[in-house]
C-alpha positions in Angstrom: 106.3 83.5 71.6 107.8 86.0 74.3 103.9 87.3 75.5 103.1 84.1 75.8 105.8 82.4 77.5 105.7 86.3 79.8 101.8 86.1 80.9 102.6 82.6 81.5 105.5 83.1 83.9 103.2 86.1 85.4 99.9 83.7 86.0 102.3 81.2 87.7 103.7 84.1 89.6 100.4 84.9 90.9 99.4 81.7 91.6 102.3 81.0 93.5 101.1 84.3 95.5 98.3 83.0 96.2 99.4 80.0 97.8 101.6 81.8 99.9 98.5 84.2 101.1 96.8 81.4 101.7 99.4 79.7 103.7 99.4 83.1 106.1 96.0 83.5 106.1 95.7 79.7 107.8 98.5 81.2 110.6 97.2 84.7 110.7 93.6 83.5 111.7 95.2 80.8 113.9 96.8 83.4 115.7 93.9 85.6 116.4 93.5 87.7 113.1 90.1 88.1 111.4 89.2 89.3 108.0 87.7 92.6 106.9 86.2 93.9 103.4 85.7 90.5 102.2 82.4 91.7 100.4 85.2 93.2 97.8 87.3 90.9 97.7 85.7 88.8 94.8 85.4 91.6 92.6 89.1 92.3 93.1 89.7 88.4 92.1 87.8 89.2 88.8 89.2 92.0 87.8 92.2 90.2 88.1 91.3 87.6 85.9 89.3 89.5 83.4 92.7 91.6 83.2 94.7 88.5 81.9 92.1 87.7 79.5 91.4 90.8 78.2 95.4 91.2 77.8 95.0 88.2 75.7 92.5 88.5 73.9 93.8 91.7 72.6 97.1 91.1 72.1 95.9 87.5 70.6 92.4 88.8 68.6 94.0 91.9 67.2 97.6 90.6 66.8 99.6 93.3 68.6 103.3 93.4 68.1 105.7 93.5 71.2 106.0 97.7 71.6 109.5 99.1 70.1 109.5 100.5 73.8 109.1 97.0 75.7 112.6 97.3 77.1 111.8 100.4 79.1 108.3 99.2 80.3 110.2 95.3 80.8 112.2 97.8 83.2 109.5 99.0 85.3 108.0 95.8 85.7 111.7 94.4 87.1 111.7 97.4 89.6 108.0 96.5 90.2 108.7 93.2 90.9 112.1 93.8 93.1 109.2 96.2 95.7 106.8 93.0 95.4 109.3 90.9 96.9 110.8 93.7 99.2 107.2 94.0 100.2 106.3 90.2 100.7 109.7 89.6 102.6 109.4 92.6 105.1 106.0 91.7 105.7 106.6 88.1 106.3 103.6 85.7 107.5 101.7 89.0 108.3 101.5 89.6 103.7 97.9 88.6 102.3 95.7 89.3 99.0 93.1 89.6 101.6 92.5 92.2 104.7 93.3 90.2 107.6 94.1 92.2 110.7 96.1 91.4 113.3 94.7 92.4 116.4 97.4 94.6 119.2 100.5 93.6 116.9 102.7 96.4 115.9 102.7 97.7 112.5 105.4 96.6 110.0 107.2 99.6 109.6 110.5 98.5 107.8 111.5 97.7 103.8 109.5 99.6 101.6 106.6 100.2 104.6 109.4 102.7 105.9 108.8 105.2 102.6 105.3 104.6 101.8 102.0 102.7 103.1 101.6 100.4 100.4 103.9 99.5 98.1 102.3 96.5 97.0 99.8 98.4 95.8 101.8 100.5 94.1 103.5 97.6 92.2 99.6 96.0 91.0 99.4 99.9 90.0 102.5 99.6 87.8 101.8 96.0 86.6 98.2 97.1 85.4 100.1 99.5 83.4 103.0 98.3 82.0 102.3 95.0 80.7 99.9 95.9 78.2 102.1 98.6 77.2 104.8 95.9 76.2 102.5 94.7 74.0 100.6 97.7 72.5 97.5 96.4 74.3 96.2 100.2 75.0 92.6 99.1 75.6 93.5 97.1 78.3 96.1 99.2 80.0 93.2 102.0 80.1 90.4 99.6 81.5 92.1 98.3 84.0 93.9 100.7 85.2 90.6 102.8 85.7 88.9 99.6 87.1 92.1 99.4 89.5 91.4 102.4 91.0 88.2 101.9 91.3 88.9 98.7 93.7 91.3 100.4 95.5 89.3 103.2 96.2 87.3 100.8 98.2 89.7 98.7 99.4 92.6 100.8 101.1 89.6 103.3 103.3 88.7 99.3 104.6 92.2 98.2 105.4 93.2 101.6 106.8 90.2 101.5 109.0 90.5 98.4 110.3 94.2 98.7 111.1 94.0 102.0 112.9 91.4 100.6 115.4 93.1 97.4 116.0 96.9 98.5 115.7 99.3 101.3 115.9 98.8 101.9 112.2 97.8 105.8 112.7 100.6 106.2 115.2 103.3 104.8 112.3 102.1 105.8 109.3 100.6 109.0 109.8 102.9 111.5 107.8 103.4 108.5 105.5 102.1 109.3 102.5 100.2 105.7 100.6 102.2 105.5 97.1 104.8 108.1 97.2 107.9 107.9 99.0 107.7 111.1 101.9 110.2 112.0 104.3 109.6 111.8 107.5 109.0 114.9 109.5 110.0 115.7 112.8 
């Protein structure tokens, strides 16, 4: 009963995300922005997907138990779920699922942006992790974590790219390091 009525508030969660990305993405590109990296941006959609099935066929198939530690890993998906929303709310109408760049607009640089580079990566990181853990679903927590990194690898050198030729990216976030909060040096 709790992993289902969990995965189902996280599915709606996402889906809600997605309408909100979509939403921006309408006003982004109205306003002059332009995707990049699209060509990976399916396979990040399925990964996605074949992350919530796997999760549920596992836990489902092989009837795992809720882990005796789900309290601690229900923790760290709170705290990763109080960045997501520090993350969506600082970046405002500029926050998408895909890379769409805002040409000659200045960098968000404040919330969580003002530690480290990409905190909502960080949180998909955490959330890849964690969730199987609370149910014992250790095959699925390796995968796709592994397969997580995988699409990021390929991902954040595209975003990073794009934003240092079309904004002041480098100038901001150079000493910032991408998942770890750094201090700033002067």
């Amino acid at each position: 009963m709790f992993f289902s009525l969990f995965i189902s508030l996280v599915i709606l969660q996402r889906l809600a995300e997605l309408g909100i990305a979509r939403k921006n993405e309408k006003w982004m590109k109205a306003n002059g922005g332009f995707e990049v990296g699209g060509e990976h941006y399916k396979y990040i959609v399925i990964v996605h997907i074949l992350f919530f099935l796997s999760l549920m066929m596992e836990v489902l198939f092989f009837n795992k138990a809720t882990s005796s530690q789900w309290i601690v890993f229900l923790f760290f998906f709170t705290l990763a779920q109080g960045l997501r929303v520090w993350s969506l709310l600082s970046l405002g109408k500029f926050w998408n699922t895909k890379i769409i760049i805002m040409p000659n607009v200045n960098i968000i640089s404040t919330g969580p942006y003002k530690f480290i580079r990409h905190p909502n990566y960080l949180v998909v990181v955490v959330e890849l992790l964690v969730i199987p853990l609370m149910f014992n679903a250790f095959l699925t927590a390796i995968i796709f974590t592994l397969l997580n990194m995988v699409v990021l690898s390929i991902r954040i050198p595209i975003e990073e790219k794009a934003l240092i030729r079309e904004t002041n990216y480098k100038a901001v976030f150079h000493q910032r390091a991408r998942f770890a909060p750094t201090r700033e040096r002067t």
